[in-house]
C-alpha positions as CSV (number, residue, x, y, z in Angstrom):
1,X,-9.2,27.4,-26.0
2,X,-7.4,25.1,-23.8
3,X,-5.1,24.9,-20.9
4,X,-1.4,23.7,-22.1
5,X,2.0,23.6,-20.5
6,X,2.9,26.0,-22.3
7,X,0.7,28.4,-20.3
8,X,1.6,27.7,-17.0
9,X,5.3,27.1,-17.6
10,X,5.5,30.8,-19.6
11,X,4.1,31.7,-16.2
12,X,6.9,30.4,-14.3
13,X,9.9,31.3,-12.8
14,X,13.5,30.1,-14.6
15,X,14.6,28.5,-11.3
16,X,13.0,27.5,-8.3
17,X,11.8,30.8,-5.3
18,X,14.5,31.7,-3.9
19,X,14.3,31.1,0.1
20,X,16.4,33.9,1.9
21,X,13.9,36.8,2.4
22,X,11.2,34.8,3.0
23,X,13.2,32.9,5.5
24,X,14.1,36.0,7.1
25,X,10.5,36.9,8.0
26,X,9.4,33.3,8.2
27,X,11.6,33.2,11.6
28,X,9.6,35.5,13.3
29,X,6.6,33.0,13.0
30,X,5.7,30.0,14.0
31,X,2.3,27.8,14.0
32,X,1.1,27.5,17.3
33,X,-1.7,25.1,17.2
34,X,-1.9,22.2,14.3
35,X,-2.7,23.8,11.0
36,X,-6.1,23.2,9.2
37,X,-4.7,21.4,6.2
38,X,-7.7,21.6,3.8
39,X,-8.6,19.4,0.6
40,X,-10.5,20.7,-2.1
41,X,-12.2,17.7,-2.7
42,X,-13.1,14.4,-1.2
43,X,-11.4,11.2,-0.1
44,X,-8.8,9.2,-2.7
45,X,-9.1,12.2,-5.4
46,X,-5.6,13.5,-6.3
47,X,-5.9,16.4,-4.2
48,X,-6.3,14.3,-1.5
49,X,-3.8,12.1,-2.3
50,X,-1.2,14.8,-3.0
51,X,-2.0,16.5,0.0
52,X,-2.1,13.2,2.3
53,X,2.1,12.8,0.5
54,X,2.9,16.6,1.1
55,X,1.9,15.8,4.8
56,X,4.3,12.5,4.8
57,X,6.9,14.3,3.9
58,X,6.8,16.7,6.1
59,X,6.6,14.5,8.9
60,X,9.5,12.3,7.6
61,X,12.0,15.7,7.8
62,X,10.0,17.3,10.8
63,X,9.6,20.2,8.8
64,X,6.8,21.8,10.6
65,X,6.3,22.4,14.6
66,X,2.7,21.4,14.4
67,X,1.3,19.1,12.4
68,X,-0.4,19.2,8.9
69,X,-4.1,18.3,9.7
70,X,-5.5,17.0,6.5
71,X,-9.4,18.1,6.2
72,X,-11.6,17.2,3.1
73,X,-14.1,19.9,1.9
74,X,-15.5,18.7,-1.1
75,X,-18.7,19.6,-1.1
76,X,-20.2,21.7,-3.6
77,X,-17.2,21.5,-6.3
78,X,-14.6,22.7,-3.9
79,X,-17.6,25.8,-2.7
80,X,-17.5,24.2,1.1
81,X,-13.7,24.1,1.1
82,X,-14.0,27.7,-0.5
83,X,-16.0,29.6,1.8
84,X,-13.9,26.9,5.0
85,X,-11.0,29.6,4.4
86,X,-13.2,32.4,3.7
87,X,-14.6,32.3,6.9
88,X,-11.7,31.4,9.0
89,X,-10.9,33.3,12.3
90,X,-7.6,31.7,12.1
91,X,-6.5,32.5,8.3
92,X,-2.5,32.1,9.9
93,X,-3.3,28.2,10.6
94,X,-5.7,27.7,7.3
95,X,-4.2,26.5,4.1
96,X,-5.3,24.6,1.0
97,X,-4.7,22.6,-1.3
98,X,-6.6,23.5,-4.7
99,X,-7.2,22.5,-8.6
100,X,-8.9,24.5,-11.3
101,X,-12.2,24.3,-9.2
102,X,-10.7,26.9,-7.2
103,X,-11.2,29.2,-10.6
104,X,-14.8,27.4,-11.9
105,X,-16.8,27.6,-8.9
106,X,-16.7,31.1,-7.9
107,X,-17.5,31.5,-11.4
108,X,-20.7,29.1,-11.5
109,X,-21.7,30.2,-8.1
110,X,-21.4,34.1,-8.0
111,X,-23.6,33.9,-5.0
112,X,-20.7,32.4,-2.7
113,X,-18.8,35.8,-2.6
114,X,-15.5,34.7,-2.8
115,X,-13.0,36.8,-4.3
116,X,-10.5,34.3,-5.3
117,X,-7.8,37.1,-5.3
118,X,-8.2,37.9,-1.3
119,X,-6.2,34.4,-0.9
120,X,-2.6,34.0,0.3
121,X,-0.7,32.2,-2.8
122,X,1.6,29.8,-1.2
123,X,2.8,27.3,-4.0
124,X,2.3,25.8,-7.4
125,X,3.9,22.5,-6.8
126,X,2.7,20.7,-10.6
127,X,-0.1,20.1,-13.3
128,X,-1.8,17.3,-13.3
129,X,-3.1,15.7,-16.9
130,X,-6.6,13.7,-18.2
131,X,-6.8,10.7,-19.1
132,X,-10.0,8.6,-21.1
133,X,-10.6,5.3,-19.2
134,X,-12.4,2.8,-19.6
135,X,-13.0,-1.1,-18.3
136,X,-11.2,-3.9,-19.1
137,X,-14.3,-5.9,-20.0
138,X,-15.9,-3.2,-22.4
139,X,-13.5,-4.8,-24.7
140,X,-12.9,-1.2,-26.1
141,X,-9.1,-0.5,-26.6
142,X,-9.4,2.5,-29.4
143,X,-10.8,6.2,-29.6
144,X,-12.5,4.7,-32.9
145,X,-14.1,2.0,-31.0
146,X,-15.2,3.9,-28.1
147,X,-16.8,6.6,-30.2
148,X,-18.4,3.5,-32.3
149,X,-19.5,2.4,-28.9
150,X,-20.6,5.8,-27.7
151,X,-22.3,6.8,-31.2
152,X,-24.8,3.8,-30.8
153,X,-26.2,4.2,-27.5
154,X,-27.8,7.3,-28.4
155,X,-27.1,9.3,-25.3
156,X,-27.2,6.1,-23.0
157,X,-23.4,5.6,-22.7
158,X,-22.4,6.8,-18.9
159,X,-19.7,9.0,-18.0
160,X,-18.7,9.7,-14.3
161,X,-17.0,12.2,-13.1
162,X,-16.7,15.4,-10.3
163,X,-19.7,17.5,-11.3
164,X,-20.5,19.8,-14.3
165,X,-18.2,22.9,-14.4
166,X,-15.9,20.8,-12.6
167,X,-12.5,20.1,-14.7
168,X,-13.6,16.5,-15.9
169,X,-16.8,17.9,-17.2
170,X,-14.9,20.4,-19.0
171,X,-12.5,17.5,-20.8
172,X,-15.4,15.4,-21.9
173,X,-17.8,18.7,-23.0
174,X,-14.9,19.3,-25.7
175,X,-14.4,15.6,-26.6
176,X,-18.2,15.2,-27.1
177,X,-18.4,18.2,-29.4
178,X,-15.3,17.3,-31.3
179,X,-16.7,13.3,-31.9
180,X,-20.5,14.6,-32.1
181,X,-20.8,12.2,-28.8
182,X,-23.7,12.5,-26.8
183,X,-23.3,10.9,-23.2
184,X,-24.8,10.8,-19.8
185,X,-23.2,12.4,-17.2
186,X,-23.3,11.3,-13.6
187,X,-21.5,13.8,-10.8
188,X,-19.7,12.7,-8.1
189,X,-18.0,14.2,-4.7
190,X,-14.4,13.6,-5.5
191,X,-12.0,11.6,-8.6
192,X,-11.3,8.5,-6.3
193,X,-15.1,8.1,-6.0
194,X,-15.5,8.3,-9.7
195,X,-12.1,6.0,-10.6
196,X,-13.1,3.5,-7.9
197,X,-16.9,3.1,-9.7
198,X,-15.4,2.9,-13.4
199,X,-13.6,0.1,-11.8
200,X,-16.8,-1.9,-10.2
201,X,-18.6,-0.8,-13.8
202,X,-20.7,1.1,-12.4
203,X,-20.2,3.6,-15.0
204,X,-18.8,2.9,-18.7
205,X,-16.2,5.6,-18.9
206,X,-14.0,8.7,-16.9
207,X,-11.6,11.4,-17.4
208,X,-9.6,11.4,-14.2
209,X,-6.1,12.3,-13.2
210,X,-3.4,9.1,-13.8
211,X,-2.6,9.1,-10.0
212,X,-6.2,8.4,-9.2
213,X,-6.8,5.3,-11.9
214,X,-3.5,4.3,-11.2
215,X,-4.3,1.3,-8.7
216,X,-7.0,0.1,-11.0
217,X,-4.7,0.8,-14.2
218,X,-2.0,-1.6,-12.4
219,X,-4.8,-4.4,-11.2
220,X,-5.6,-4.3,-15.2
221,X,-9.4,-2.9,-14.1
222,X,-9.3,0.2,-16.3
223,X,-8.0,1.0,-19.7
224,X,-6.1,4.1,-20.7
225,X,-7.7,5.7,-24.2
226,X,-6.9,8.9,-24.8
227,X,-4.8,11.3,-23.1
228,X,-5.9,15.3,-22.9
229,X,-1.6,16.1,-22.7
230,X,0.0,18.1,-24.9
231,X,2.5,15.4,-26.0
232,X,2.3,11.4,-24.7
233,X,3.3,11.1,-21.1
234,X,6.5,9.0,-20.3
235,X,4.1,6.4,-18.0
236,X,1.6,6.1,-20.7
237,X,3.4,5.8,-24.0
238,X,1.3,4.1,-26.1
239,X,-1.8,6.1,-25.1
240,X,-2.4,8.8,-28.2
241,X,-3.3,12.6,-27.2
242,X,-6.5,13.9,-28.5
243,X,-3.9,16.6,-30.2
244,X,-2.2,13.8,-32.4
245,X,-6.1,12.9,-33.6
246,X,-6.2,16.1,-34.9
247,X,-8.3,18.3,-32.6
248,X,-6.2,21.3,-31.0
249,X,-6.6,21.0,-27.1
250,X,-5.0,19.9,-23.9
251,X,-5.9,20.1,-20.3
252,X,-3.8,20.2,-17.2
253,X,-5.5,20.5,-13.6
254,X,-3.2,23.1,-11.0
255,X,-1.7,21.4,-7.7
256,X,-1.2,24.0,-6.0
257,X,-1.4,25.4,-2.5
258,X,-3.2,28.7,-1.1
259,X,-3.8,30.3,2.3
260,X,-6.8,32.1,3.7
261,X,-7.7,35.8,3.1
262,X,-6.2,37.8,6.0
263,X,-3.1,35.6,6.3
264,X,-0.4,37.4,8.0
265,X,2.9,38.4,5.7
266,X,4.8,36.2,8.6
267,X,2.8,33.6,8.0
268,X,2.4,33.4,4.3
269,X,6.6,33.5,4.1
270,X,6.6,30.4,6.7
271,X,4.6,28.4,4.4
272,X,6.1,29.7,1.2
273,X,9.5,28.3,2.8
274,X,8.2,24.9,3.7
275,X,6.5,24.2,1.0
276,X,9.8,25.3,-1.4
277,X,11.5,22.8,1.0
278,X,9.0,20.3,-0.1
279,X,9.0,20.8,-3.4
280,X,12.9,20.7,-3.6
281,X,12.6,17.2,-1.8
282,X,13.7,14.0,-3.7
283,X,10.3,12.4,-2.8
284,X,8.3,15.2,-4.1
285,X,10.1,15.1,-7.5
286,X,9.9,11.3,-7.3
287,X,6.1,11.4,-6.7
288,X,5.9,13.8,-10.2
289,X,7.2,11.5,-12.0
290,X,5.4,8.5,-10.1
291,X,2.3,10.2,-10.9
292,X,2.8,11.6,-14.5
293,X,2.5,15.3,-13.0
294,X,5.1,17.9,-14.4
295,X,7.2,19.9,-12.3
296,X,6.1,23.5,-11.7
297,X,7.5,26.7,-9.6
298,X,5.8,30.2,-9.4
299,X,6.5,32.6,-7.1
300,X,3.3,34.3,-5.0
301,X,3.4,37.6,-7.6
302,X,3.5,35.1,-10.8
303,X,0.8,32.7,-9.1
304,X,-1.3,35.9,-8.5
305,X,-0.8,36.7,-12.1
306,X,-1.6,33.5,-13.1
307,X,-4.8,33.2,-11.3
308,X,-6.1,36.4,-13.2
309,X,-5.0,34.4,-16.4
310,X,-6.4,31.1,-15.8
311,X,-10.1,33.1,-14.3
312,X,-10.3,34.9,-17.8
313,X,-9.8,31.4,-19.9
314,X,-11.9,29.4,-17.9
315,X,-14.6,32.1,-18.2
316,X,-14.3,31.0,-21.9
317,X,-14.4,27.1,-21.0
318,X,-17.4,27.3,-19.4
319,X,-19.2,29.9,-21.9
320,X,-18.3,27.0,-24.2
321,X,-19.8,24.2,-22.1
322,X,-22.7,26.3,-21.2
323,X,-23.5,27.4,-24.6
């Protein structure tokens, strides 16, 4: 079981939504106080970082009439930003920005109550791959010798990374299984908190995102391993996929963006339209390539497809990791 591109792109659309009738409604609405732009995660995490871009950009071509209001709700693997829209009494000025958490932790934490379904899909703008680091001064610069390395210290060998169920912990469950590795694992609040502690060694290894190593990977802090793609990414081509070492699996984390349950149809089609005008933007297609995402389009009826999808497989992910 694993998450390829293959499964999100056979869940795409051929071209990019098409803008008129949403337009048409969207021009009977318009925000009216700054919208509550929330982050699934905490600070310097991709999420945050995409989101903290998506808000750049729409400053830069005064896209919106009030502002994008970027929020971090991190807590709890994404269950405080979770029940934040939830529980809303303004669902027309609440929208989020979301990864695979969005599908884990209603599924580890049946006691929040959220019905992931009751959300407003608003747009998948990319998948995000995994990456293996580790520190310059390890002295590893091989799978072989990082298993060699993790092998010997008999369950000693410390991992970071968002918090078991969460998409990391999902990565390095199936790598541990496939190398008979036995690690520590250490949760944190967000990726940037995890990439920024690899890089002050205070853990010996991550799986994170390439946009949130990426200042460490350029300052030479952190090394690139292995990558959890399902072919070598164009910014990291001399970094092997775990499929090339002979073990059938790849992982991509959703960027996407949702609305709260109870949005309004007039609101939903405003912020489908901006956020197609964003995504058709030279800088947003720039920053995919910047950050080693790929492109991605669904409409809201394919993203509510795919959300019923991507529940049912990570239902079998975490069996896994549980079991």
């Amino acid at each position: 079981m694993s998450i390829t591109k293959r499964v999100f792109l056979t869940m795409s659309c051929a071209g990019l939504l098409a803008t008129t009738p949403m337009a048409a409604l969207a021009q009977d609405w318009q925000p009216r106080r700054p919208i509550d732009f929330v982050i699934m995660a905490g600070p310097g995490g991709g999420a945050d970082q995409i989101a903290r871009f998506i808000q750049s950009v729409a400053e830069r071509y005064d896209l919106t009439n009030r502002p994008l209001v970027p929020n971090n709700q991190g807590g709890g693997s994404g269950a405080e930003a979770l029940l934040h829209l939830n529980n809303t009494s303004d669902p027309d000025h609440t929208i989020l920005v979301t990864l695979n958490s969005f599908f884990t932790t209603p599924l580890r934490q049946a006691n929040l109550g959220i019905d992931i379904q009751t959300f407003t899909p608003i747009a998948m703008m990319g998948v995000d791959p995994f990456i293996l680091w580790v520190h310059r001064d390890s002295g590893i610069t091989t799978m072989d010798q990082f298993v060699e390395q993790a092998r010997s210290m008999n369950g000693e060998y410390v991992m970071g990374g968002t918090g078991t169920g969460q998409e990391d912990s999902i990565v390095i469950a199936f790598m541990a299984s496939a190398y008979d590795l036995e690690v520590t694992y250490i949760p944190y609040d967000g990726g940037g908190a995890v990439a920024r502690d690899l890089a002050g060694q205070q853990v010996m290894a991550t799986v994170n995102n390439p946009s949130e190593a990426k200042g460490f990977f350029e300052s030479g802090d952190v090394v690139p391993l292995l990558a959890f793609s399902d072919e070598r990414m164009p910014g990291f081509p001399d970094v092997p996929t775990l499929r090339e070492l002979g073990h059938d699996f790849s992982y991509y984390n959703q960027r996407a963006v949702v609305g709260a349950p109870g949005m309004s149809d007039e609101a939903a089609a405003y912020y489908q339209t901006l956020f197609t005008q964003i995504y058709e933007t030279e800088e947003w297609q720039a920053y995919l390539e910047s950050e080693s995402m790929s492109p991605l389009w669904m409409d809201a009826e394919e993203q509510r497809r795919y959300w019923e999808t991507q529940v049912e497989t990570h239902r079998a992910l975490l069996a896994q990791l549980d079991g």
